[in-house]
CHARMM-style PDB file with segment names, atoms N, HN, CA, C and O in Angstrom:
ATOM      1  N   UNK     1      74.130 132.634  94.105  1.00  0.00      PROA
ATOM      2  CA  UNK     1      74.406 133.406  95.293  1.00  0.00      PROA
ATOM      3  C   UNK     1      73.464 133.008  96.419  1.00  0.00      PROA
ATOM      4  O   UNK     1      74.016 132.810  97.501  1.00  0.00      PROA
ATOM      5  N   UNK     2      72.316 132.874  96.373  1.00  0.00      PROA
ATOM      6  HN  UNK     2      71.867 133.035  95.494  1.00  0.00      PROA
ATOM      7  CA  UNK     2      71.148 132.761  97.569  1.00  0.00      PROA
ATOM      8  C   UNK     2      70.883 131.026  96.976  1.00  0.00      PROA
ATOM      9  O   UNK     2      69.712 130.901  96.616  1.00  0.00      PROA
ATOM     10  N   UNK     3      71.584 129.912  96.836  1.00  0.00      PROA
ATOM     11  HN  UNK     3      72.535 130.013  97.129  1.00  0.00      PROA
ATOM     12  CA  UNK     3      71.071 128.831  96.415  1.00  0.00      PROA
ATOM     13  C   UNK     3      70.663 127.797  97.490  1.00  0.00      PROA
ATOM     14  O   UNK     3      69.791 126.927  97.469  1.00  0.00      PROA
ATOM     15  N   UNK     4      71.839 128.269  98.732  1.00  0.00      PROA
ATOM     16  HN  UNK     4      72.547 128.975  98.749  1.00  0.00      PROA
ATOM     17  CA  UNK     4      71.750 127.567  99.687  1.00  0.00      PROA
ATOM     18  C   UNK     4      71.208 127.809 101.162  1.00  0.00      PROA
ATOM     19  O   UNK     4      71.450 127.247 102.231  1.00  0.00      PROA
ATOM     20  N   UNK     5      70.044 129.293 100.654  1.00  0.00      PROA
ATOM     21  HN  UNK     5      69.847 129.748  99.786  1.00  0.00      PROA
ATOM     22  CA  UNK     5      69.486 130.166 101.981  1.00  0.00      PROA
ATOM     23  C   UNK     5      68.692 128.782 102.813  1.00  0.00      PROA
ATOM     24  O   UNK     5      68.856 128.536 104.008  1.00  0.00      PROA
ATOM     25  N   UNK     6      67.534 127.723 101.569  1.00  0.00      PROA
ATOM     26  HN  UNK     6      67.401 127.924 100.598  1.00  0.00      PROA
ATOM     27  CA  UNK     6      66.859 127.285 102.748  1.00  0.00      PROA
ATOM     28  C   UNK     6      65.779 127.908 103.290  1.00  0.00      PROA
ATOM     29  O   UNK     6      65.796 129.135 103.392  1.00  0.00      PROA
ATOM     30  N   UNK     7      64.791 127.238 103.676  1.00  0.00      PROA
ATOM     31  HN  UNK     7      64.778 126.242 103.594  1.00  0.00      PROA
ATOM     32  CA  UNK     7      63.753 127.585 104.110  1.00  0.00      PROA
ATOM     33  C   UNK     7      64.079 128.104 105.653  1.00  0.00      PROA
ATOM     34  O   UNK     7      63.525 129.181 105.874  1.00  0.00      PROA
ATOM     35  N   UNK     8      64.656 127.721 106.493  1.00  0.00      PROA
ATOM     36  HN  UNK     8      65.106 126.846 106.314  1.00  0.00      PROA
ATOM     37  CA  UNK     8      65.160 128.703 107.423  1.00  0.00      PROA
ATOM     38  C   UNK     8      65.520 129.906 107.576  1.00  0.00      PROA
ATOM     39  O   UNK     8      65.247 130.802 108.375  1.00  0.00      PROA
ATOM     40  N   UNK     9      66.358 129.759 106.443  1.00  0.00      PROA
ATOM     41  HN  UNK     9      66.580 129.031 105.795  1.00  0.00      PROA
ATOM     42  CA  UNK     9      66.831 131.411 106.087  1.00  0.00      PROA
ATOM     43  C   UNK     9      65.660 132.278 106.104  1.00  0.00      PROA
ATOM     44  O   UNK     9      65.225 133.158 106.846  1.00  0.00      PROA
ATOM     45  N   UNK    10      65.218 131.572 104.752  1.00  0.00      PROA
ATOM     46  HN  UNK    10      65.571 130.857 104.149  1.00  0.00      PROA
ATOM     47  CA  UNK    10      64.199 132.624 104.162  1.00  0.00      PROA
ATOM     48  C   UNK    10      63.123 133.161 105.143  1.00  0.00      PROA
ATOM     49  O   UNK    10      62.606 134.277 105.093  1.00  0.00      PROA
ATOM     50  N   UNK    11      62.827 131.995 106.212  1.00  0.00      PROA
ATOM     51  HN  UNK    11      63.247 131.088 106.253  1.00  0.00      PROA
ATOM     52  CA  UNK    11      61.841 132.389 107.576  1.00  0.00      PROA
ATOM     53  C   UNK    11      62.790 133.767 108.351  1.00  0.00      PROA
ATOM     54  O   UNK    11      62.178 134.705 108.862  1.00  0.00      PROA
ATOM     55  N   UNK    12      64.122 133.720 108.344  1.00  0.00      PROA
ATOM     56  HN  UNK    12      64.619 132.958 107.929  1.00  0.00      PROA
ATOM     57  CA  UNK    12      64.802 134.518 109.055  1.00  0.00      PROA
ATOM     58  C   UNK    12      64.751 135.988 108.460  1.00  0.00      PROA
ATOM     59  O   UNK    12      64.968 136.984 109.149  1.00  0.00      PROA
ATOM     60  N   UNK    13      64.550 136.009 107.584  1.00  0.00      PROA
ATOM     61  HN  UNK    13      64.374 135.200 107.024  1.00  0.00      PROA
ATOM     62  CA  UNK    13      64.821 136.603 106.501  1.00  0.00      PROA
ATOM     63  C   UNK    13      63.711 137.927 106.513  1.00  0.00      PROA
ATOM     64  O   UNK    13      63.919 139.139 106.453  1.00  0.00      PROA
ATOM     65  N   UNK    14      62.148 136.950 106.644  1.00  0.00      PROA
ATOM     66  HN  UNK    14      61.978 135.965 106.693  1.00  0.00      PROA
ATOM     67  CA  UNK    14      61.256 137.371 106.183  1.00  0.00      PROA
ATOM     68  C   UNK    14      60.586 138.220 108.158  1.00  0.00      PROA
ATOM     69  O   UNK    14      59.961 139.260 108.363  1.00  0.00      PROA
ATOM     70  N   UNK    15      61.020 137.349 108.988  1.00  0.00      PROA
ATOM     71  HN  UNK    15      61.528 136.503 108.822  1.00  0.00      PROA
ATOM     72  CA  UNK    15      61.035 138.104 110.183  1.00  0.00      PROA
ATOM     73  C   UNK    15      61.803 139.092 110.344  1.00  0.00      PROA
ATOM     74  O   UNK    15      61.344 140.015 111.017  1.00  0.00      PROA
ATOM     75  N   UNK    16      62.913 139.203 109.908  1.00  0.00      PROA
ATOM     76  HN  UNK    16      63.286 138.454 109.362  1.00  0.00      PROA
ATOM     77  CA  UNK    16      63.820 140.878 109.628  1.00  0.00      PROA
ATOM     78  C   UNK    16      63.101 141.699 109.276  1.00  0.00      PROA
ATOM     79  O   UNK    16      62.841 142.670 109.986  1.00  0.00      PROA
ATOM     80  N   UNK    17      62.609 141.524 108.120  1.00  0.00      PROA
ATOM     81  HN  UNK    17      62.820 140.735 107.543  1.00  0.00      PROA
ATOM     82  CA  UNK    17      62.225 142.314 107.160  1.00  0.00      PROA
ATOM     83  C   UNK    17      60.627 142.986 107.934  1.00  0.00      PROA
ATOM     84  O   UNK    17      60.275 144.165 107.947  1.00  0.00      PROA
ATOM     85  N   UNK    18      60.007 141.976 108.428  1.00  0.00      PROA
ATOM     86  HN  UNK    18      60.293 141.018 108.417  1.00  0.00      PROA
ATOM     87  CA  UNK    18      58.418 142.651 109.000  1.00  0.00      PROA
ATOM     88  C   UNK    18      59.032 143.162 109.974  1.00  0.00      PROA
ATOM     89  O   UNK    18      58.308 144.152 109.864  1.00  0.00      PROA
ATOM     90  N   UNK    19      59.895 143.510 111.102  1.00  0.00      PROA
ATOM     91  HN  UNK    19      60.482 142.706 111.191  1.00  0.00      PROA
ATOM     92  CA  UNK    19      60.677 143.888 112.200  1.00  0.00      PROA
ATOM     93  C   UNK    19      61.147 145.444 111.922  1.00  0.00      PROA
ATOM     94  O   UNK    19      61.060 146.493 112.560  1.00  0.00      PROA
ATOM     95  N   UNK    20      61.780 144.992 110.425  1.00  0.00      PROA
ATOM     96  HN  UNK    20      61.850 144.140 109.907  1.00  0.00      PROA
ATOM     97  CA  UNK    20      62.476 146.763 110.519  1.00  0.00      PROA
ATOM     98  C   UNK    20      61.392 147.400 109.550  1.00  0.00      PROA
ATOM     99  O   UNK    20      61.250 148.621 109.615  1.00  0.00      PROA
ATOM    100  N   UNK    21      60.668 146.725 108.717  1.00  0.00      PROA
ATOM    101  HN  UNK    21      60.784 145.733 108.664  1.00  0.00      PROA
ATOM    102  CA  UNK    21      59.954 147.687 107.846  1.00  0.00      PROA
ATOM    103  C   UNK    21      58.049 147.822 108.147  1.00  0.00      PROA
ATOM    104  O   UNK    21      57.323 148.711 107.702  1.00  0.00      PROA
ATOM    105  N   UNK    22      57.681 146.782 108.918  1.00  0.00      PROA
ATOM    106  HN  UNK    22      58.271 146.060 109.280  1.00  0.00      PROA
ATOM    107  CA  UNK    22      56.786 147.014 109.756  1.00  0.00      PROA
ATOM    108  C   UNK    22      55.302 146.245 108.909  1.00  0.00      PROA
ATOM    109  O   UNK    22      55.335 146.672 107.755  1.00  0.00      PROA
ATOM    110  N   UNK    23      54.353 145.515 109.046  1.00  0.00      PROA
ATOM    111  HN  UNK    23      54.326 145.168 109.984  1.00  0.00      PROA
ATOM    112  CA  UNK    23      53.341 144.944 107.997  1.00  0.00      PROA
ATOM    113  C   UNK    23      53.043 145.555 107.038  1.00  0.00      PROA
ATOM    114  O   UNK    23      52.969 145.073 105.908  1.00  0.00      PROA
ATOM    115  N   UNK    24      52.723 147.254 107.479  1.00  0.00      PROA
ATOM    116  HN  UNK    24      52.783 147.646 108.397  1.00  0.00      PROA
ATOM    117  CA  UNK    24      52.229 147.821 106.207  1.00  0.00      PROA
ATOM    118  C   UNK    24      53.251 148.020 105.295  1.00  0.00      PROA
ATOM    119  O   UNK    24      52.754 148.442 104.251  1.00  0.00      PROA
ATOM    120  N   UNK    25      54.040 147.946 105.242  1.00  0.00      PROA
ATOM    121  HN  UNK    25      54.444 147.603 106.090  1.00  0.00      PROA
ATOM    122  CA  UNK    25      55.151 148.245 104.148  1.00  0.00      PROA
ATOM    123  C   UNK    25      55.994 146.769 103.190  1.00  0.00      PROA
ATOM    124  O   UNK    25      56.449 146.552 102.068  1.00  0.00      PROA
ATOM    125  N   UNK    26      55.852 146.234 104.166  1.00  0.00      PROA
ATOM    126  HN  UNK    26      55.482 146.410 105.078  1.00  0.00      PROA
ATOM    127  CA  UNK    26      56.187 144.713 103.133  1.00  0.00      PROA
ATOM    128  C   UNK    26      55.419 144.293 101.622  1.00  0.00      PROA
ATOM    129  O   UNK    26      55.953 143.764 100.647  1.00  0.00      PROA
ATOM    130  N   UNK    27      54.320 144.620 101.752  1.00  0.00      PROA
ATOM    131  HN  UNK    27      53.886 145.050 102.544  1.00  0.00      PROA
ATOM    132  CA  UNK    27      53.595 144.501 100.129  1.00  0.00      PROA
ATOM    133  C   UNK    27      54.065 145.809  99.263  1.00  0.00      PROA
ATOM    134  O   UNK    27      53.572 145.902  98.139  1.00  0.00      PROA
ATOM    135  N   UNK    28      54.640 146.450  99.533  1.00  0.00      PROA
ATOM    136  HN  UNK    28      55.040 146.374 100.446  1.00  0.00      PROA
ATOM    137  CA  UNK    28      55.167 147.469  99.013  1.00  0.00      PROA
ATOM    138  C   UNK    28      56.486 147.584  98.964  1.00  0.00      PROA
ATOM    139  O   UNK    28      57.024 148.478  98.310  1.00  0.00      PROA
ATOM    140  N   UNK    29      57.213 146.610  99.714  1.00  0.00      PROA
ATOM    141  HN  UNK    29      56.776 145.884 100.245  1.00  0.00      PROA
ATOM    142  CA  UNK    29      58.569 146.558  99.443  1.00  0.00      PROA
ATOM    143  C   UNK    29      58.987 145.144  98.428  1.00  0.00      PROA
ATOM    144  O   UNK    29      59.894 145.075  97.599  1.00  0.00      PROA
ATOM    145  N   UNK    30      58.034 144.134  98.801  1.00  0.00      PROA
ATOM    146  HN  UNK    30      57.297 144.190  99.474  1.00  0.00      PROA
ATOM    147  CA  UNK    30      58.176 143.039  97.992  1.00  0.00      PROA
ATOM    148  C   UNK    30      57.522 143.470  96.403  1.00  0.00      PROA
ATOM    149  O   UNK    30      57.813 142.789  95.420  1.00  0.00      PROA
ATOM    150  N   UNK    31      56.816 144.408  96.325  1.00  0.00      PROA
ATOM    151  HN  UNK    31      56.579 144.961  97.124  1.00  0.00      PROA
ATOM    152  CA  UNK    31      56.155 144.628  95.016  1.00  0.00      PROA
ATOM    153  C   UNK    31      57.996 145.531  94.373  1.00  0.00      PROA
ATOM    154  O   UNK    31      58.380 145.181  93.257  1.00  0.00      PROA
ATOM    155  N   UNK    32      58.447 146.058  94.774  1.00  0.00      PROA
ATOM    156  HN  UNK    32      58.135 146.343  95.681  1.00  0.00      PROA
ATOM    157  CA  UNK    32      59.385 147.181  94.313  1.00  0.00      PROA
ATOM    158  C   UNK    32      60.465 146.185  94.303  1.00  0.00      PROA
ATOM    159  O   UNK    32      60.927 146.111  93.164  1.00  0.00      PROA
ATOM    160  N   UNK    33      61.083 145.341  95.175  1.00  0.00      PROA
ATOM    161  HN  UNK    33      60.707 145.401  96.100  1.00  0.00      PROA
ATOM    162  CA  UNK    33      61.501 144.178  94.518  1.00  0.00      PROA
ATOM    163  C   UNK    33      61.664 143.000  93.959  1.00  0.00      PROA
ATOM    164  O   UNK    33      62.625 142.231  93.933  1.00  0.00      PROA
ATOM    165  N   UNK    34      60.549 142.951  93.493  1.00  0.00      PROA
ATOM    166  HN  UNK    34      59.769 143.576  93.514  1.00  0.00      PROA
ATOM    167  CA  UNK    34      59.730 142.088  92.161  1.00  0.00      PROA
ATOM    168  C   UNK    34      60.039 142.813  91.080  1.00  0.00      PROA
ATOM    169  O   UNK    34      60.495 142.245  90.088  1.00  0.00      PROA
ATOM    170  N   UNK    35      59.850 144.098  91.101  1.00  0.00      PROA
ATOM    171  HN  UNK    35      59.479 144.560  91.907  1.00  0.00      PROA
ATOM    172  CA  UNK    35      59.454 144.712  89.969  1.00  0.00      PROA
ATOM    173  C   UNK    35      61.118 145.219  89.325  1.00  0.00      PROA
ATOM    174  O   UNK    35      61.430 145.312  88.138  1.00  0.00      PROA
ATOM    175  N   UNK    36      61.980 145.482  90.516  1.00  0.00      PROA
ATOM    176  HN  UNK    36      61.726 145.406  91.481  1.00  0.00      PROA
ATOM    177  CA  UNK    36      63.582 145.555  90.098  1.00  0.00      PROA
ATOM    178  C   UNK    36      64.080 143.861  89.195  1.00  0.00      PROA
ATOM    179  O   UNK    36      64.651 143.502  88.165  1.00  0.00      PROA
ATOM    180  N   UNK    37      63.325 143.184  90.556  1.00  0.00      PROA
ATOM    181  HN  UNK    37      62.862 143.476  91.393  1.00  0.00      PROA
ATOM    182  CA  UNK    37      64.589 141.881  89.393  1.00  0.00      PROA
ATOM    183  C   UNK    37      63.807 141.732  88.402  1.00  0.00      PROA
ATOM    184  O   UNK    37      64.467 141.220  87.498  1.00  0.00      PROA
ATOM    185  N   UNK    38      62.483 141.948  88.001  1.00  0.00      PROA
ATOM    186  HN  UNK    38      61.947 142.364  88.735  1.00  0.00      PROA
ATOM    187  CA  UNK    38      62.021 141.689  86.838  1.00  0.00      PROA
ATOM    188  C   UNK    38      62.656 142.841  85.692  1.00  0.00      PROA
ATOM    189  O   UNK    38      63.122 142.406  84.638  1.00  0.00      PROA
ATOM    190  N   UNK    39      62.644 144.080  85.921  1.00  0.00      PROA
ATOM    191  HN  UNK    39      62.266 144.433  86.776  1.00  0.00      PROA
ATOM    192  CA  UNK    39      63.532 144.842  84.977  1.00  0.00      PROA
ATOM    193  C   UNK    39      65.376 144.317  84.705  1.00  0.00      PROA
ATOM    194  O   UNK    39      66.012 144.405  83.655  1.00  0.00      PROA
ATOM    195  N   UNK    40      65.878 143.751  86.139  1.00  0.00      PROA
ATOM    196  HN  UNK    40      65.361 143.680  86.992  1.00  0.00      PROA
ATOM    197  CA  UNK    40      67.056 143.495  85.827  1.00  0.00      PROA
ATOM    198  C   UNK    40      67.251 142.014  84.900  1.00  0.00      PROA
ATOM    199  O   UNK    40      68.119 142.003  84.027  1.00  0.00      PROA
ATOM    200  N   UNK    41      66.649 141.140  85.071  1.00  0.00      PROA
ATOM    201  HN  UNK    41      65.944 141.149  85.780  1.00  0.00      PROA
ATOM    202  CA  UNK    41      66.092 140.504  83.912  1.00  0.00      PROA
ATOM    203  C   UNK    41      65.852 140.143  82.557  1.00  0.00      PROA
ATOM    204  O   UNK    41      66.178 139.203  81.831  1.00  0.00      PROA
ATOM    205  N   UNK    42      65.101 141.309  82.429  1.00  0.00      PROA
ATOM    206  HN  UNK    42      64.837 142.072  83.019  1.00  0.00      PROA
ATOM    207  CA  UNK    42      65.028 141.631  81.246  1.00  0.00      PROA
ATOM    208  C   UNK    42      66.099 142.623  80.246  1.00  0.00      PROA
ATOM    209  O   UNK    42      66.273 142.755  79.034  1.00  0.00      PROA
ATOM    210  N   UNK    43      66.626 143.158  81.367  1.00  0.00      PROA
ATOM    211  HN  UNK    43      66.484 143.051  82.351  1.00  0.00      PROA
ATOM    212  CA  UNK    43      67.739 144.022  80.530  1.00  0.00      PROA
ATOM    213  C   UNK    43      69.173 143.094  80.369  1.00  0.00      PROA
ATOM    214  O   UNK    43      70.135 143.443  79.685  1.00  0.00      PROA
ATOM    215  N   UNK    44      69.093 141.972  81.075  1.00  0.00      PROA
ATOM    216  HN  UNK    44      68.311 141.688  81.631  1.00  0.00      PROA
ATOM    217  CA  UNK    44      70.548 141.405  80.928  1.00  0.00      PROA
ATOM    218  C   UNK    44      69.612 140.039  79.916  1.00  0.00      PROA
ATOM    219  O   UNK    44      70.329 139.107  79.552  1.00  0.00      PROA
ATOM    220  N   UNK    45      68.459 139.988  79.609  1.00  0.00      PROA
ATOM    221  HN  UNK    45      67.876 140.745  79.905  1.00  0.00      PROA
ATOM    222  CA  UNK    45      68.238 139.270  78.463  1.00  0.00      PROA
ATOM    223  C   UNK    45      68.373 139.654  77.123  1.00  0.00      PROA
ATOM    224  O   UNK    45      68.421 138.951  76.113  1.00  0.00      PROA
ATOM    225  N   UNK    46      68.451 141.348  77.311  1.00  0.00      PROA
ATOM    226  HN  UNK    46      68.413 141.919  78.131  1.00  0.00      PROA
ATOM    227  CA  UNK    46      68.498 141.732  75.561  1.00  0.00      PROA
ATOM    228  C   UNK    46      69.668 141.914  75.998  1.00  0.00      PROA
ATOM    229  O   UNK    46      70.037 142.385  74.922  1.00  0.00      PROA
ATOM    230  N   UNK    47      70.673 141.967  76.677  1.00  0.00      PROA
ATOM    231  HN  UNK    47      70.373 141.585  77.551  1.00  0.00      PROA
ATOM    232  CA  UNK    47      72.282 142.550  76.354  1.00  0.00      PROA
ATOM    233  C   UNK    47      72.474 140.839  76.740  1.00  0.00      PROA
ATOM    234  O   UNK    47      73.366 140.573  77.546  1.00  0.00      PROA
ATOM    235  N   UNK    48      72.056 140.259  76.452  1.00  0.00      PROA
ATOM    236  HN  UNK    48      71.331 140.475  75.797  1.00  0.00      PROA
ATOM    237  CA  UNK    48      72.651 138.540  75.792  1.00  0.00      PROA
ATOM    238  C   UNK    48      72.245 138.049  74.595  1.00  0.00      PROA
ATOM    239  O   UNK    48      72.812 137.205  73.902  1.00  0.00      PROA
ATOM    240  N   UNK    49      70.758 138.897  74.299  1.00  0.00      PROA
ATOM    241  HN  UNK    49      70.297 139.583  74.862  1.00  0.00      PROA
ATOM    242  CA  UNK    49      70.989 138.743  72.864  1.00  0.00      PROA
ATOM    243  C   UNK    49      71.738 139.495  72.243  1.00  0.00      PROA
ATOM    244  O   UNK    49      72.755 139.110  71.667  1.00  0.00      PROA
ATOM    245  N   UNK    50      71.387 140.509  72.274  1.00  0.00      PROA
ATOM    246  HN  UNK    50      70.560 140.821  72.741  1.00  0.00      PROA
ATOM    247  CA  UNK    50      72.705 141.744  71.513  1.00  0.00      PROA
ATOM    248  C   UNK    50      74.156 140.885  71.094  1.00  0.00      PROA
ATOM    249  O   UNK    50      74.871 140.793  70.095  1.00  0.00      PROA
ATOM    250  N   UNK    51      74.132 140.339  72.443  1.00  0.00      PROA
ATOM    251  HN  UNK    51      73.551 140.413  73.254  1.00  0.00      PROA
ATOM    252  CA  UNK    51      75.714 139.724  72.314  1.00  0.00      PROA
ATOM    253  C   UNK    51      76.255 138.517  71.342  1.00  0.00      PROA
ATOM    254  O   UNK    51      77.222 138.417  70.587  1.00  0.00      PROA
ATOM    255  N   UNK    52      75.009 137.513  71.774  1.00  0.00      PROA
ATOM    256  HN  UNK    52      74.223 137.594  72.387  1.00  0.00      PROA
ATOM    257  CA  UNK    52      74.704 136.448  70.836  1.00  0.00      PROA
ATOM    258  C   UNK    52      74.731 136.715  69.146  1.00  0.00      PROA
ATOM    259  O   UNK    52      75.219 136.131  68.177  1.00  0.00      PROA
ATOM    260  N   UNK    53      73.769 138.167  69.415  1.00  0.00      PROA
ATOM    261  HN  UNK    53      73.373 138.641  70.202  1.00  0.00      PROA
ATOM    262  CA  UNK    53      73.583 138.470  67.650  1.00  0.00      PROA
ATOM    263  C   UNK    53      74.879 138.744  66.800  1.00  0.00      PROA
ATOM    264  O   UNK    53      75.366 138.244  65.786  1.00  0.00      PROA
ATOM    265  N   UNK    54      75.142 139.524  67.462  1.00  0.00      PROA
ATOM    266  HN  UNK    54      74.746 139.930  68.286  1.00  0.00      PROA
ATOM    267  CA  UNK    54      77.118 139.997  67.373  1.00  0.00      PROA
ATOM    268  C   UNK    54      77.508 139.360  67.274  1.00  0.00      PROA
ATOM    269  O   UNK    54      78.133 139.647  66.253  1.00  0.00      PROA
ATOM    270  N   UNK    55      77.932 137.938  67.650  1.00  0.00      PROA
ATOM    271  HN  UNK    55      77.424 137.704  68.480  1.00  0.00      PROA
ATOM    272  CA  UNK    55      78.625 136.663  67.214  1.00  0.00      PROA
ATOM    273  C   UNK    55      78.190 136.010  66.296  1.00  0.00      PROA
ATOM    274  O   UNK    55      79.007 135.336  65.670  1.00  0.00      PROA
ATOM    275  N   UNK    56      77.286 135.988  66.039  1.00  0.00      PROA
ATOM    276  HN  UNK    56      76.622 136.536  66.548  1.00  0.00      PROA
ATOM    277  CA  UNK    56      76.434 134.899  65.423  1.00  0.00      PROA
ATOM    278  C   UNK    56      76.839 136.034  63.384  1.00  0.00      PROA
ATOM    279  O   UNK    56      77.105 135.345  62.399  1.00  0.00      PROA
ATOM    280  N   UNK    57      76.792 137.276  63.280  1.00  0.00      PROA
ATOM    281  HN  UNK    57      76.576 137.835  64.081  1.00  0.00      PROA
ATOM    282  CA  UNK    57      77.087 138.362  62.627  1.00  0.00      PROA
ATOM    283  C   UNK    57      78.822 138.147  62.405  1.00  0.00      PROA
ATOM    284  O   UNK    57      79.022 137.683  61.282  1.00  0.00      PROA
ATOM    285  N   UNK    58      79.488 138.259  62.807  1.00  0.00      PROA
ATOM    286  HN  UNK    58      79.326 138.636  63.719  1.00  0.00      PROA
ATOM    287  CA  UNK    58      80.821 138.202  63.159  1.00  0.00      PROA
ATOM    288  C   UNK    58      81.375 136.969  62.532  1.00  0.00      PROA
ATOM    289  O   UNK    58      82.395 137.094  61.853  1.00  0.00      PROA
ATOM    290  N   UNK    59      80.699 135.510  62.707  1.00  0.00      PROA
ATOM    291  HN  UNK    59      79.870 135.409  63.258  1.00  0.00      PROA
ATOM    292  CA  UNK    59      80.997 134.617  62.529  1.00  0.00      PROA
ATOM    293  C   UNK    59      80.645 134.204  61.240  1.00  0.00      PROA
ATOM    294  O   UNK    59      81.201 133.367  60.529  1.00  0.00      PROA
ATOM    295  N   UNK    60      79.472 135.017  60.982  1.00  0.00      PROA
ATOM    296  HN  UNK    60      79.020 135.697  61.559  1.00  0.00      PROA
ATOM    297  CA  UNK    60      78.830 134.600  59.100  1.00  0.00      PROA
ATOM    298  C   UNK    60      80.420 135.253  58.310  1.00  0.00      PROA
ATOM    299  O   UNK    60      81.272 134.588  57.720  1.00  0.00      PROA
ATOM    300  N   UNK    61      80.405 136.535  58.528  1.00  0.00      PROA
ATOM    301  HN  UNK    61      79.713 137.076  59.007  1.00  0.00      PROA
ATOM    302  CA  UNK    61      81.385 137.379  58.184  1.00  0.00      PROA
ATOM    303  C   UNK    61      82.761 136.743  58.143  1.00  0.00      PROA
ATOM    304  O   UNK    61      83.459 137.029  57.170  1.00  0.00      PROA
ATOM    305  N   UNK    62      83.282 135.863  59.127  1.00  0.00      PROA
ATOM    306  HN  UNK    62      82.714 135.631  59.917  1.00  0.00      PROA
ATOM    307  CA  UNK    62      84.439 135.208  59.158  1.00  0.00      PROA
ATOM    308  C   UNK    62      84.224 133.838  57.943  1.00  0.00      PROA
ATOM    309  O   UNK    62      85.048 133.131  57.363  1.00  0.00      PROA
ATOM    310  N   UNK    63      82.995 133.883  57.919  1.00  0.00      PROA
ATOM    311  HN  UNK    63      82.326 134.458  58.390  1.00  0.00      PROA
ATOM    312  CA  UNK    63      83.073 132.244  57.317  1.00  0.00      PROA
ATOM    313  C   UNK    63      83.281 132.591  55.694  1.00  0.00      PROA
ATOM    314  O   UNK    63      83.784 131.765  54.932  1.00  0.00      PROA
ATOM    315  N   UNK    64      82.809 133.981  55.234  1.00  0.00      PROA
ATOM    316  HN  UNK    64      82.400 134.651  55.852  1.00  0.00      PROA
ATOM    317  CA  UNK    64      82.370 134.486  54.136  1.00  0.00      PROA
ATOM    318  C   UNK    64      84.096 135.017  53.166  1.00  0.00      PROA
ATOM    319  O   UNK    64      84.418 135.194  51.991  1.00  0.00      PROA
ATOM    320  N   UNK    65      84.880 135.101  54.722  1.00  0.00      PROA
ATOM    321  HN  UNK    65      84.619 134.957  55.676  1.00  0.00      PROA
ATOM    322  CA  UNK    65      86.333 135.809  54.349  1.00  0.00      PROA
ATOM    323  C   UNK    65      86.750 134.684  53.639  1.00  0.00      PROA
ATOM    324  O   UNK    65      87.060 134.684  52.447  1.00  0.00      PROA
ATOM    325  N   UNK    66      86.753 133.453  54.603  1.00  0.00      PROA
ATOM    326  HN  UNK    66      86.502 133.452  55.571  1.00  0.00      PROA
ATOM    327  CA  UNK    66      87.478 132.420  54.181  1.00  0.00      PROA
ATOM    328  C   UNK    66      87.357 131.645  53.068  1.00  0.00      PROA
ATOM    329  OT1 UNK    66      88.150 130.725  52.868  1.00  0.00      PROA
TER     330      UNK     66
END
């Protein structure tokens, strides 16, 4: 989704952001979204293992029918 922002962008990006949310609040907004994609992350890493395991379970089971 963001592969092709570019260092332009991201300059554009990052002047928005000190504009509407002001200096003091940027280390506090970049900490809170750090700390989201790091939870979102991690939760779509165990619901890929989960998923993985389930197949990997599923498939012993199929091999065991046959």
């Amino acid at each position: 989704m963001f592969n092709n922002i570019g260092i332009p962008g991201l300059v554009l990006i990052a002047i928005i952001a000190l504009v509407i949310f002001g200096p003091s609040k940027l280390p506090q907004l970049g900490r809170a979204v750090g700390d989201t994609l790091r939870e979102f992350r991690s939760s779509t890493k165990g619901i890929v293992e989960d998923i993985t395991e389930d197949k990997k379970s599923e498939d012993q089971q199929t091999n065991k029918l046959q």
